[in-house]
C-alpha positions as a Python dict, from the first residue, in 0.01 Angstrom:
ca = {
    (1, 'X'): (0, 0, 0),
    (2, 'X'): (187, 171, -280),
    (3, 'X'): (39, 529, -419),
    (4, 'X'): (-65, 617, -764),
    (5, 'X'): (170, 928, -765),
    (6, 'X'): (29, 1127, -407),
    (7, 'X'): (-247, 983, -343),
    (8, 'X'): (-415, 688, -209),
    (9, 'X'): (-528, 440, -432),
    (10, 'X'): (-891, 282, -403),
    (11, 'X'): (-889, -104, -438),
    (12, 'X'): (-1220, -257, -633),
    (13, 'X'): (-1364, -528, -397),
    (14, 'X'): (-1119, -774, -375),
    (15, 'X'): (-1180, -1159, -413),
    (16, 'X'): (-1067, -1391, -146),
    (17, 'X'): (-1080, -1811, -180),
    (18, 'X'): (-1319, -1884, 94),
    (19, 'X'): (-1133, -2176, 295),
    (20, 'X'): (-1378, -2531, 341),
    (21, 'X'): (-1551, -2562, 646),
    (22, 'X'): (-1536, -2883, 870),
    (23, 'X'): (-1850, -2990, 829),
    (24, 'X'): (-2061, -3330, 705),
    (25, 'X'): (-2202, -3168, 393),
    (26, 'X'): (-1999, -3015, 173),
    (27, 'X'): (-2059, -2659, 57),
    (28, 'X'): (-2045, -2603, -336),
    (29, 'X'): (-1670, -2395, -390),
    (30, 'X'): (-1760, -2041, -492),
    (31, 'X'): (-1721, -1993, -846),
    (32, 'X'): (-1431, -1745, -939),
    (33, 'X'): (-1485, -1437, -1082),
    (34, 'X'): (-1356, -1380, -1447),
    (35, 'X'): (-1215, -1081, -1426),
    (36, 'X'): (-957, -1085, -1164),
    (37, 'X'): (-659, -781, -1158),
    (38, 'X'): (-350, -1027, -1103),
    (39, 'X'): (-167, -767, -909),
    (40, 'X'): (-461, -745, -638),
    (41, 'X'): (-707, -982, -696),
    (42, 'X'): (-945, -700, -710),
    (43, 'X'): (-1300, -801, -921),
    (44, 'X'): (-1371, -641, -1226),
    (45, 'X'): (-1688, -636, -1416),
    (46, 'X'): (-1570, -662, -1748),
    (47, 'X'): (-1258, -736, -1983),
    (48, 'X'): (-1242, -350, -2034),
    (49, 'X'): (-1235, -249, -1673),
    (50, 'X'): (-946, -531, -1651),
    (51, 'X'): (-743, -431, -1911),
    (52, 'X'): (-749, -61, -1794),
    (53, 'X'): (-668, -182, -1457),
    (54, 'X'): (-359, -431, -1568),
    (55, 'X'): (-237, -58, -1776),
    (56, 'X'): (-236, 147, -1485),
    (57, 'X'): (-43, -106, -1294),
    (58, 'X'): (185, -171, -1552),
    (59, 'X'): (289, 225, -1558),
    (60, 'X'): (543, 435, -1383),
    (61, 'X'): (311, 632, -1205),
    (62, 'X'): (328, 439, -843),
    (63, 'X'): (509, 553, -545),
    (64, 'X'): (620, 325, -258),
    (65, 'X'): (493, 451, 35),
    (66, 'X'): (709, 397, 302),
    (67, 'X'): (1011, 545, 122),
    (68, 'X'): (872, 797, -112),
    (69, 'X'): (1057, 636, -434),
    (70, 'X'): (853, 769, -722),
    (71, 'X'): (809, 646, -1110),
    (72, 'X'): (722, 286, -1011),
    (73, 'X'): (521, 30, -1156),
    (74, 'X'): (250, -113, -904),
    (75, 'X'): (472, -427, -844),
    (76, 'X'): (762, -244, -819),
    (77, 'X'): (645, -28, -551),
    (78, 'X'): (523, -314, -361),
    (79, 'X'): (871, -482, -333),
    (80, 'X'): (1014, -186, -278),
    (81, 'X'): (748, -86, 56),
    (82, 'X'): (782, -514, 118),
    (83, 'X'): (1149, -470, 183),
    (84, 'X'): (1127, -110, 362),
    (85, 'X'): (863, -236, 637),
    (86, 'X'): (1136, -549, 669),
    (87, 'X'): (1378, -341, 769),
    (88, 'X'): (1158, -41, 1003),
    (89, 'X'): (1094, -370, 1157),
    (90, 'X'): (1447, -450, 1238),
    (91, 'X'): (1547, -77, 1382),
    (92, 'X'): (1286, 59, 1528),
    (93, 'X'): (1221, -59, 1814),
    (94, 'X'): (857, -37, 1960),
    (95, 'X'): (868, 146, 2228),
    (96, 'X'): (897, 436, 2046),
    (97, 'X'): (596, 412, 1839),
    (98, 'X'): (380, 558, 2092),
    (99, 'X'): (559, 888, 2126),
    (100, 'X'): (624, 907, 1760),
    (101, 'X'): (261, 848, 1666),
    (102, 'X'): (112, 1149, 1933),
    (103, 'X'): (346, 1382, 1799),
    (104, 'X'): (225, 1275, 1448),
    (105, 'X'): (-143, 1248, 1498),
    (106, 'X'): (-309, 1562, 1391),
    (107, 'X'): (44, 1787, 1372),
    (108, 'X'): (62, 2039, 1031),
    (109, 'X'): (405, 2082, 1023),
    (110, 'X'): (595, 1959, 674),
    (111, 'X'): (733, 1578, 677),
    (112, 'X'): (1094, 1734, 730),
    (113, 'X'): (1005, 1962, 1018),
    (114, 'X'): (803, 1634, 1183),
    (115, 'X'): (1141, 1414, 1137),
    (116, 'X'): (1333, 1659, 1349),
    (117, 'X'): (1048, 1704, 1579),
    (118, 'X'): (1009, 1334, 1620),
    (119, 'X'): (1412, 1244, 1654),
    (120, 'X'): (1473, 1505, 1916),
    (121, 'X'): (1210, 1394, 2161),
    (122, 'X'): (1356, 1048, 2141),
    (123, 'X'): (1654, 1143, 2272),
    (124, 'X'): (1581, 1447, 2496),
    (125, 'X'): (1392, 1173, 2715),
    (126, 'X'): (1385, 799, 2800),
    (127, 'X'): (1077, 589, 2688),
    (128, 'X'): (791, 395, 2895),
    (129, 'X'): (873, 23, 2812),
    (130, 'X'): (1227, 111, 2702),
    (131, 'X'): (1513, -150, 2831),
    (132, 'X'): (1754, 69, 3029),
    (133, 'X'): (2096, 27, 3184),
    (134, 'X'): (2149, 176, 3582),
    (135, 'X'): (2544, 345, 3612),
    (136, 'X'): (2676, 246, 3957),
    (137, 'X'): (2942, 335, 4118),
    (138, 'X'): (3326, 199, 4023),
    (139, 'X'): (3298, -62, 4276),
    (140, 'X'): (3028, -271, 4105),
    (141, 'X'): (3105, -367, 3734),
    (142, 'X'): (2778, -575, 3738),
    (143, 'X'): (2532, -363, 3501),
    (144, 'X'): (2187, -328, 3649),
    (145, 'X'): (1940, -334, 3351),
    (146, 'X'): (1525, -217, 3422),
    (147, 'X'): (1280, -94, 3216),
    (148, 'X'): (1122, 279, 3218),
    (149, 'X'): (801, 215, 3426),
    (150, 'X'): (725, 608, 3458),
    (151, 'X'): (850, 922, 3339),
    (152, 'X'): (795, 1231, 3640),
    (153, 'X'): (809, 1514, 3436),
    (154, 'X'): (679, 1720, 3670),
    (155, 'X'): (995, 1670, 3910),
    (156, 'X'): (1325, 1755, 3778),
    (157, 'X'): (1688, 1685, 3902),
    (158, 'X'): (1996, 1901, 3888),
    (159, 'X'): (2192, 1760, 3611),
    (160, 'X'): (2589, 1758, 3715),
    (161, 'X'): (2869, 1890, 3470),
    (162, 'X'): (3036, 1587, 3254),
    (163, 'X'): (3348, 1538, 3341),
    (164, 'X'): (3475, 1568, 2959),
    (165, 'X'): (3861, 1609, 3012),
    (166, 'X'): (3913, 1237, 3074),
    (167, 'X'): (4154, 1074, 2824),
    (168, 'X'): (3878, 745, 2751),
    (169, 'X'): (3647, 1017, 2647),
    (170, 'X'): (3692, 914, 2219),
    (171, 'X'): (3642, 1168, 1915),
    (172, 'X'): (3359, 948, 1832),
    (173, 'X'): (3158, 989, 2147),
    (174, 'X'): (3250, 1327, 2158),
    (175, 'X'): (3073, 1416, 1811),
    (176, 'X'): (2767, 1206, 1890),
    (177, 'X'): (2687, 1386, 2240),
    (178, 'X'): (2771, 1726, 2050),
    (179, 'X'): (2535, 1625, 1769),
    (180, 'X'): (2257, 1506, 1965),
    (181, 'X'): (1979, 1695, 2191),
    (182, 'X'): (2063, 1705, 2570),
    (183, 'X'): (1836, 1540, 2751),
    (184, 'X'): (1595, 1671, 2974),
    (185, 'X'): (1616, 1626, 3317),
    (186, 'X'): (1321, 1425, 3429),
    (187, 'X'): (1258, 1194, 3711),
    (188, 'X'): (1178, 843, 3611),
    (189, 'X'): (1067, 512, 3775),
    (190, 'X'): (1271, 185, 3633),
    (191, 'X'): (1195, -167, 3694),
    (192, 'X'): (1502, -332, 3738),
    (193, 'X'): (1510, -637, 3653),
    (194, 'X'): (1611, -931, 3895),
    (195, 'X'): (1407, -1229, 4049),
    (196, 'X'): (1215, -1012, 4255),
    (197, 'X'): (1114, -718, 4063),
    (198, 'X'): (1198, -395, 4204),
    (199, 'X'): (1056, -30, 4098),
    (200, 'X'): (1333, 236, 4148),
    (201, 'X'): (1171, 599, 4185),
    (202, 'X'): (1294, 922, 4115),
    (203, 'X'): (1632, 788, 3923),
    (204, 'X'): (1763, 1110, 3732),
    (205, 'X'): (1818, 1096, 3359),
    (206, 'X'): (2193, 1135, 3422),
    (207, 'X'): (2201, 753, 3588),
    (208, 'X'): (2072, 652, 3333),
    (209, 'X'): (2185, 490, 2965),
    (210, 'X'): (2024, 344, 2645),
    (211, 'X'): (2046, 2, 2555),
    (212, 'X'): (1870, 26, 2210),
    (213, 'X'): (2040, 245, 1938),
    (214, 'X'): (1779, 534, 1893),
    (215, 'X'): (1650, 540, 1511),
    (216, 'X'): (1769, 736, 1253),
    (217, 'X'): (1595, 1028, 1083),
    (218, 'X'): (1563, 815, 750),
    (219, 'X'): (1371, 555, 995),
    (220, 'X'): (1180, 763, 1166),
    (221, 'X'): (1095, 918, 808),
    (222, 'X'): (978, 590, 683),
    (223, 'X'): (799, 491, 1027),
    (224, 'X'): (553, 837, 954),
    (225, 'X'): (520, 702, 594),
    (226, 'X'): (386, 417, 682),
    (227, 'X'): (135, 453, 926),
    (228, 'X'): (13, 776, 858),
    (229, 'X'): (-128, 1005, 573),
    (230, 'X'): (-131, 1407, 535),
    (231, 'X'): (-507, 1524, 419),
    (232, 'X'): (-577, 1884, 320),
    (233, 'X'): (-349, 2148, 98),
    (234, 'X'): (9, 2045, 65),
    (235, 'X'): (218, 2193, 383),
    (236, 'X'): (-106, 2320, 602),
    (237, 'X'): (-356, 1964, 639),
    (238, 'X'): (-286, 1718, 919),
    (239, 'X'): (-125, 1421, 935),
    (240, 'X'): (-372, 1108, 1021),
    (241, 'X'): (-221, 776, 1183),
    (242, 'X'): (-412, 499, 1138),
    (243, 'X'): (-675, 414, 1339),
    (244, 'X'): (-591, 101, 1399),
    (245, 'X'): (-234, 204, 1564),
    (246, 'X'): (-491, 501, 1713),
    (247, 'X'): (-660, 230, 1900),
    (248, 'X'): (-364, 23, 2014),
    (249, 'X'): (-196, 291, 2213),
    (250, 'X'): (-471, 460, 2315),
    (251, 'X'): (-375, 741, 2148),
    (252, 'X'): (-650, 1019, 2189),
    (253, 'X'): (-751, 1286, 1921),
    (254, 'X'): (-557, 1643, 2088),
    (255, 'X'): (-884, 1881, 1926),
    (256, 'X'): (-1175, 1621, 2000),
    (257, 'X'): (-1367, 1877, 1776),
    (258, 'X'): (-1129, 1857, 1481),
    (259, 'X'): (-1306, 1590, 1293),
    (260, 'X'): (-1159, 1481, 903),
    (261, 'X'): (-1354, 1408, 609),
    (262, 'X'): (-1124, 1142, 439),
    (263, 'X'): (-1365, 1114, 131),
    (264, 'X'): (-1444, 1489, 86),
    (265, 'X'): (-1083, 1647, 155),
    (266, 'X'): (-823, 1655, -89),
    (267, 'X'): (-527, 1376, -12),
    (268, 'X'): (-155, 1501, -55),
    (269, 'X'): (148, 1290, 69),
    (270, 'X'): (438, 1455, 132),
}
């Protein structure tokens, strides 16, 4: 939902068209209201509560939420945030939510600090749930694809030197491994997958590669944006996913004492 400059904007009870039941007798259709906001189909209780309502939509004073573009109107904003979750949809793949969203829940740190944080942990490790593709030997040009069933982080493998004098080594690889974190040298458990499923223990990062292109900073920026808010002073309050998400990866709270007033504390997006 877009925001009324920073902050998070409080809908008036919103009217729905209650659909007709299957039944013998007929229920009477609830009357509609007469003062409906257009834009939300939020109730108002008068022509002058509607009016000011259409004005404030009408203004440049909304910012889509997923992307931070400011100076919107209300509908604006909404296409914009439509078109933005459209496309989070298309690159980021799920099975990063859950790593994303733990790092997110509850951190302080500023939204720029929590991109970096976020995009190196996606690729200093591999993912539970993440499609995977096995390196074998020269022999073998089949691929063996799994899926990350465990990460061992407790046991670590020696990680051998690349070999990076070979001529099919290209610029463009070259820059990408020099621009991205090196990843950590964990243990994991794949699933490969075949007719009868097989789980492959203690396979070392290095015999291992990504399917999935990782996402970018800009999407990862957007994925915070989207599905979670920063309550508190600006650069010190925590960030708070949604509960919902909270809930659906079983996502615990890291201080269970740490307990946020959303109605008392002062919102601030970043």
């Amino acid at each position: 939902m877009p925001l009324i400059s920073t902050k998070l904007h409080v809908l008036n009870p919103v009217w729905r068209k209650k659909k007709p039941r299957d039944t013998e007798q007929q229920e009477e259709p609830e009357p509609k209201p007469a003062f409906i906001v257009p834009e939300t189909q939020e109730i108002c209780t008068s022509a002058e509560e509607l009016q000011r309502k259409i004005t404030i939509y009408n203004e440049n004073i909304w910012t889509c939420r997923v992307t931070g573009k400011p100076n919107l109107t209300y509908r604006e904003a909404l296409k914009t945030e439509a078109t933005a979750i459209r496309t989070l949809r298309k690159c980021f793949p799920k099975f990063f939510e859950k790593t994303i969203l733990e790092r997110v829940h509850l951190s302080t740190l500023p939204l720029e600090s929590l991109v970096h944080s976020c995009w190196t942990i996606i690729h200093e490790q591999f993912h539970i749930a993440e499609p995977v593709k096995l390196k074998v030997d020269s022999v073998s040009n089949t691929p063996i694809r799994g899926i990350i069933d465990d990460i061992i982080k407790s046991q670590t493998v020696p990680t051998p030197v690349p070999d990076n004098t070979s001529p099919n080594n290209s610029d463009k690889e070259n820059v990408t491994k020099k621009n991205s974190p090196i990843k950590k040298n964990y243990a994991y458990s794949v699933k490969v997958l075949s007719d009868i499923p097989v789980v492959v223990h203690d396979v070392p990062a290095c015999s291992i590669d990504r399917i999935n292109r990782a996402p970018s900073k800009d999407h990862i920026k957007m994925f915070i944006r989207s599905h979670a808010m920063r309550y508190g002073p600006n650069f010190t309050g925590p960030w708070i996913v949604n509960e919902e998400l909270l809930r659906r990866h079983k996502i615990p709270l890291k201080s269970p004492g740490c307990q946020v007033d959303k109605v008392k504390v002062c919102l601030v997006y970043c």
